[in-house]
C-alpha positions in Angstrom: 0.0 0.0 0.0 2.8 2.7 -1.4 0.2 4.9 -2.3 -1.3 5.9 1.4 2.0 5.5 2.9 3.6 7.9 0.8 0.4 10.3 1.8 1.0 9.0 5.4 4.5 10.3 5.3 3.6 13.8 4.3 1.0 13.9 6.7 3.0 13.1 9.5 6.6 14.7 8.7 5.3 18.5 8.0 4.4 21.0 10.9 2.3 23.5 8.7 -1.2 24.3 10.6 -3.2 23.2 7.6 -2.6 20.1 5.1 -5.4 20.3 2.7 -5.6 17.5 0.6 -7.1 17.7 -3.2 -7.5 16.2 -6.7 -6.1 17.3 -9.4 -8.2 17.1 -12.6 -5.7 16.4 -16.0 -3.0 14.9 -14.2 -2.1 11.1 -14.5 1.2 11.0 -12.5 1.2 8.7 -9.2 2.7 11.5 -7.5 1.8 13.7 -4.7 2.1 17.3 -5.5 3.0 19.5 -2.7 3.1 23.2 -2.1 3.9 25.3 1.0 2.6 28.7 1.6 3.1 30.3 4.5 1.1 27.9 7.5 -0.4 25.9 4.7 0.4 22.8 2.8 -1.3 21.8 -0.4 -1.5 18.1 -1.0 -2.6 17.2 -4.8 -3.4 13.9 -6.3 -4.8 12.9 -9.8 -7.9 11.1 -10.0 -6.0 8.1 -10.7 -4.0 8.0 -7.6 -6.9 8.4 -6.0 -8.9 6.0 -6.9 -6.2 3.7 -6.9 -5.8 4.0 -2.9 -9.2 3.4 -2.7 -8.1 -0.4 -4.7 -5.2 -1.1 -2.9 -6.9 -0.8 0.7 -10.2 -2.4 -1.0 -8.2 -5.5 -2.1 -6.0 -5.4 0.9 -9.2 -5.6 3.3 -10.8 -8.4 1.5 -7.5 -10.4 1.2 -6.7 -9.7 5.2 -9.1 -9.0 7.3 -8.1 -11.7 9.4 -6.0 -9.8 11.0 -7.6 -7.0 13.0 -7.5 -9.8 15.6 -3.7 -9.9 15.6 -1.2 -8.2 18.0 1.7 -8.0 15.4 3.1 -4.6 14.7 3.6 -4.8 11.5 0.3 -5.9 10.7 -1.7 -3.2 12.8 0.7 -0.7 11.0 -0.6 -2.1 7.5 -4.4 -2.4 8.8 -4.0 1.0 9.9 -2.5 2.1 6.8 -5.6 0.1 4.6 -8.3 2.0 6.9 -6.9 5.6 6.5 -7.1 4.8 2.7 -10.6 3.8 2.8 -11.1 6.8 5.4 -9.7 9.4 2.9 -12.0 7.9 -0.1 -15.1 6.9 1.5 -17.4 8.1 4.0 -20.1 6.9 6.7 -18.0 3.0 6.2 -19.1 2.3 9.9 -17.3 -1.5 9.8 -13.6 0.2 8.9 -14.2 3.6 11.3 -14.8 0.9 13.9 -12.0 -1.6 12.4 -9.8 1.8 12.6 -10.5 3.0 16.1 -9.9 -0.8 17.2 -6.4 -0.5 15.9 -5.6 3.1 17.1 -6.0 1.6 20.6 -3.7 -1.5 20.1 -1.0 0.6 18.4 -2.1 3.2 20.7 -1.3 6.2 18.4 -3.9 8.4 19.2 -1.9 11.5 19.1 -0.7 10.6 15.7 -3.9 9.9 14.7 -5.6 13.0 15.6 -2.9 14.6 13.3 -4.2 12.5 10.0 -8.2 12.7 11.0 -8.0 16.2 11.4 -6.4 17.1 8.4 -8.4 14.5 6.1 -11.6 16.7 7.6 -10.2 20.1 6.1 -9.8 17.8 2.4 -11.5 20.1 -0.6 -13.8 16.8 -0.9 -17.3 17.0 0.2 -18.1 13.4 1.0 -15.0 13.4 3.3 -15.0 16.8 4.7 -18.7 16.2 5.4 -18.5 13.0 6.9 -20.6 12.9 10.0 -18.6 9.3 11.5 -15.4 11.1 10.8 -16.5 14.2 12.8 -18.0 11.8 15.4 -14.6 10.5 15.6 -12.6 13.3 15.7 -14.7 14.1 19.2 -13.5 11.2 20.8 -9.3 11.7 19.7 -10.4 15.2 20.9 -11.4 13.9 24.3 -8.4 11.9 24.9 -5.7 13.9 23.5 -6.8 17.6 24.6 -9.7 17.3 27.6 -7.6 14.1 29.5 -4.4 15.3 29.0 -5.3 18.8 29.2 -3.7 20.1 25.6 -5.3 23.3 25.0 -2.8 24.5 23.0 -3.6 21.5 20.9 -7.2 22.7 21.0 -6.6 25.9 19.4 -5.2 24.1 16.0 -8.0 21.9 16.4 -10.6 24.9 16.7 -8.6 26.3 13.8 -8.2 23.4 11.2 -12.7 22.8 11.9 -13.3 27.1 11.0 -10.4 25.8 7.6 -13.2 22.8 7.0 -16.0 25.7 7.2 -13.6 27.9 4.9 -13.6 24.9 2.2 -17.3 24.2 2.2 -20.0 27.3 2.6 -22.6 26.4 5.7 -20.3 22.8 6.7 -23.7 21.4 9.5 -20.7 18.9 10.6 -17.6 21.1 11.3 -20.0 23.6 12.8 -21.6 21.4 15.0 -17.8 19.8 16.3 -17.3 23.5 17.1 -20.2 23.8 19.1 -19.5 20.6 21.1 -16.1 22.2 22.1 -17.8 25.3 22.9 -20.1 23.5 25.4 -17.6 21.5 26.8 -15.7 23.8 27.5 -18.4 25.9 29.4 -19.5 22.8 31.4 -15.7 22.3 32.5 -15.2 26.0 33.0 -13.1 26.5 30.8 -12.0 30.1 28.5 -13.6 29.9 25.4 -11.9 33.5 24.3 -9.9 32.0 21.8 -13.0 30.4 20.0 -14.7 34.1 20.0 -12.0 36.1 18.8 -11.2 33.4 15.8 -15.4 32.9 15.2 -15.8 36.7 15.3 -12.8 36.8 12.4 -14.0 34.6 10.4 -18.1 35.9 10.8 -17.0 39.1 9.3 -15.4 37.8 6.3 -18.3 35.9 5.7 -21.2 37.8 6.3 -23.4 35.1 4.5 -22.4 32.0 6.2 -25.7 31.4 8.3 -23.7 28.2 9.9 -20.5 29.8 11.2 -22.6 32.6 13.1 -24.9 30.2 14.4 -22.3 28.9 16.2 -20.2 32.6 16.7 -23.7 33.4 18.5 -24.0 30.2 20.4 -21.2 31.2 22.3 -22.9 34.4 23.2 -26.4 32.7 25.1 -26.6 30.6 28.0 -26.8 27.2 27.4 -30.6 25.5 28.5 -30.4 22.3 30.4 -31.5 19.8 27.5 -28.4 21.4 26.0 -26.1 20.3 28.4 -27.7 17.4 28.8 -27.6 16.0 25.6 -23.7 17.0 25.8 -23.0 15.2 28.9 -24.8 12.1 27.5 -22.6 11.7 24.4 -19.0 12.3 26.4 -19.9 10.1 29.0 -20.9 7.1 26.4 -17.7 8.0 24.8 -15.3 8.2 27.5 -16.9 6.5 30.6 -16.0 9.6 32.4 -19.0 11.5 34.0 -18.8 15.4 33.4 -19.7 17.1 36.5 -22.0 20.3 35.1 -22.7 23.9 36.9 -25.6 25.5 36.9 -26.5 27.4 34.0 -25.6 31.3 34.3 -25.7 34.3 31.8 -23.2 34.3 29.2 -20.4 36.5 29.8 -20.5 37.5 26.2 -23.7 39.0 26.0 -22.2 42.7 26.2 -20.6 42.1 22.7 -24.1 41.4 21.1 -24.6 45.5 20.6 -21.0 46.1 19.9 -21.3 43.1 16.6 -25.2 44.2 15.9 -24.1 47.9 15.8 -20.7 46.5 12.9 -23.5 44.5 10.6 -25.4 48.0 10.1 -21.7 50.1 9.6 -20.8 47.6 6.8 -24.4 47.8 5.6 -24.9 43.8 6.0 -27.8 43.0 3.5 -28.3 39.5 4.8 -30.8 39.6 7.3 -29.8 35.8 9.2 -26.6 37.5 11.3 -29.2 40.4 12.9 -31.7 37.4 13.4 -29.5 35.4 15.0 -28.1 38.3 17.1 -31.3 38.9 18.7 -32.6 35.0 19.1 -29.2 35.3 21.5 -30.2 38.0 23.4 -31.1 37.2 27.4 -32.4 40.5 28.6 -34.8 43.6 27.2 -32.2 46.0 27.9 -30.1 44.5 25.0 -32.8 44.3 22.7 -33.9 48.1 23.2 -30.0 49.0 22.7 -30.7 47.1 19.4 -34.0 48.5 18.5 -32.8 51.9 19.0 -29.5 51.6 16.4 -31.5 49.5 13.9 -33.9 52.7 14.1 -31.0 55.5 13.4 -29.8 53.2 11.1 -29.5 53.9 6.8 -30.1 50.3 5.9 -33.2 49.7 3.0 -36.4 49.9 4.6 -37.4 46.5 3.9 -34.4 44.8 5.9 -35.4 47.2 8.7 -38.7 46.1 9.2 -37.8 42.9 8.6 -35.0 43.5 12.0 -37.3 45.2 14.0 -40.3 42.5 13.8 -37.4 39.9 14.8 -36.5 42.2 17.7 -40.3 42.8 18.9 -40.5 38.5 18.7 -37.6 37.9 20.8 -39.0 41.2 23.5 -42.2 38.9 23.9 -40.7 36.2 24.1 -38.7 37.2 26.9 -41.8 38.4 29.0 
């Protein structure tokens, strides 16, 4: 299995933040093509060399599968290899994801591993970047190579390489929602999520359109309701075993930055109506919302989008009574 060693290798040896991966239409060469750019690393294949990693693990799974019971090195190292190949050209394949996890803990590479899965998830191909098992996955390295050992530098690249996923693909649901798990997490275990606001609140503004990435920049704004945590709590514990031990639920301590963001969408004249919406669906108290009624009023955007902001606003004020 040259083919996903050699993209093994690559993956593995460079330090650059990103590692996007990518075919390469016209091109029949075996060959990886690489280029650097500053903390990126572009990793092109043809078609052909795609497709035939997605043969060589195929043929070596069928020929030895026996072996995911053995202890030998040498053949984890190849049933390792054969799953990231089927990983990297073929998504929701729950019998490998679980054939691959199995392995991971015998060679017990985890921290190695997190390197591959997170850069396969910020690949320019949609059945791969989008893959829901793969996300699923990535939550559990997550959990035992940043929350158990405490990582959170490791964290960071993690939090950046998901917003490079969202970057690839418009409104990624998957990556989005991987963010949002951190975010919780990291509120039930107390801890900072200011690096996740400052890099969300980047990436909001250059993408004033994206309806998933400030779903999530405004999650971290609201308090989080009890089903919320619940459900969170549920999934780490099946994962891990461990049981989360959850605070009560208190106001966000970003809500002052909801006027400060609503008052920037009407200065670079937003036209998309969702980031306003979702602005006020995150606001916990009336005193916000009049703050937001009165700079939507003085504001010069078209009269249509106003209205349209100020019914939102009256909404959320009656809910809130």
């Amino acid at each position: 299995m040259q083919l996903i060693q050699n993209l093994y290798n690559v993956l593995t040896q460079s330090n650059k933040l990103y590692k996007v991966i990518q075919i390469i239409p016209n091109d029949d060469t075996n060959q990886l093509i690489l280029h650097e750019e500053e903390d990126v690393l572009d990793i092109g294949m043809s078609k052909k060399t795609y497709l035939a990693i997605f043969k060589e693990s195929h043929t070596y799974f069928h020929n030895s599968y026996d072996k995911s019971t053995s202890n030998s090195h040498d053949d984890l190292q190849s049933l390792y290899l054969m799953t990231l190949g089927f990983l990297i050209t073929t998504n929701e394949h729950s019998t490998i994801i679980k054939l691959h996890e199995k392995v991971v803990n015998k060679l017990n590479n985890q921290e190695q591993d997190l390197e591959i899965i997170s850069s396969f998830l910020t690949c320019k191909s949609k059945r791969i970047n989008k893959s829901s098992s793969l996300w699923y996955y990535l939550k559990k390295l997550t959990i035992s190579q940043v929350y158990v050992k405490k990582d959170y530098k490791l964290l960071n690249k993690l939090v950046l390489r998901a917003l490079k996923s969202c970057k690839t693909h418009f409104a990624n649901y998957y990556a989005n929602n991987y963010l949002r798990w951190i975010i919780m997490v990291n509120q039930i275990m107390g801890m900072s999520n200011e690096f996740l606001i400052q890099e969300l609140r980047r990436v909001c503004h250059a993408n004033l359109s994206d309806s998933s990435l400030w779903g999530t920049f405004c999650i971290l704004m609201k308090s989080h309701n009890e089903n919320g945590i619940e459900l969170i709590v549920e999934e780490y514990n099946m994962m891990t075993g461990i049981s989360l031990v959850t605070e009560p639920s208190s106001q966000s301590i970003y809500q002052c930055m909801i006027p400060n963001e609503f008052k920037w969408l009407i200065n670079v004249q937003c036209k998309y109506l969702t980031p306003y919406r979702l602005l006020i669906q995150s606001c916990e108290s009336n005193d916000i919302l009049i703050s937001l009624r009165s700079k939507i009023q003085d504001s010069n955007l078209p009269e249509d989008l106003r209205q349209l902001i100020l019914n939102s606003i009256n909404r959320k004020a009656n809910s809130l009574m």
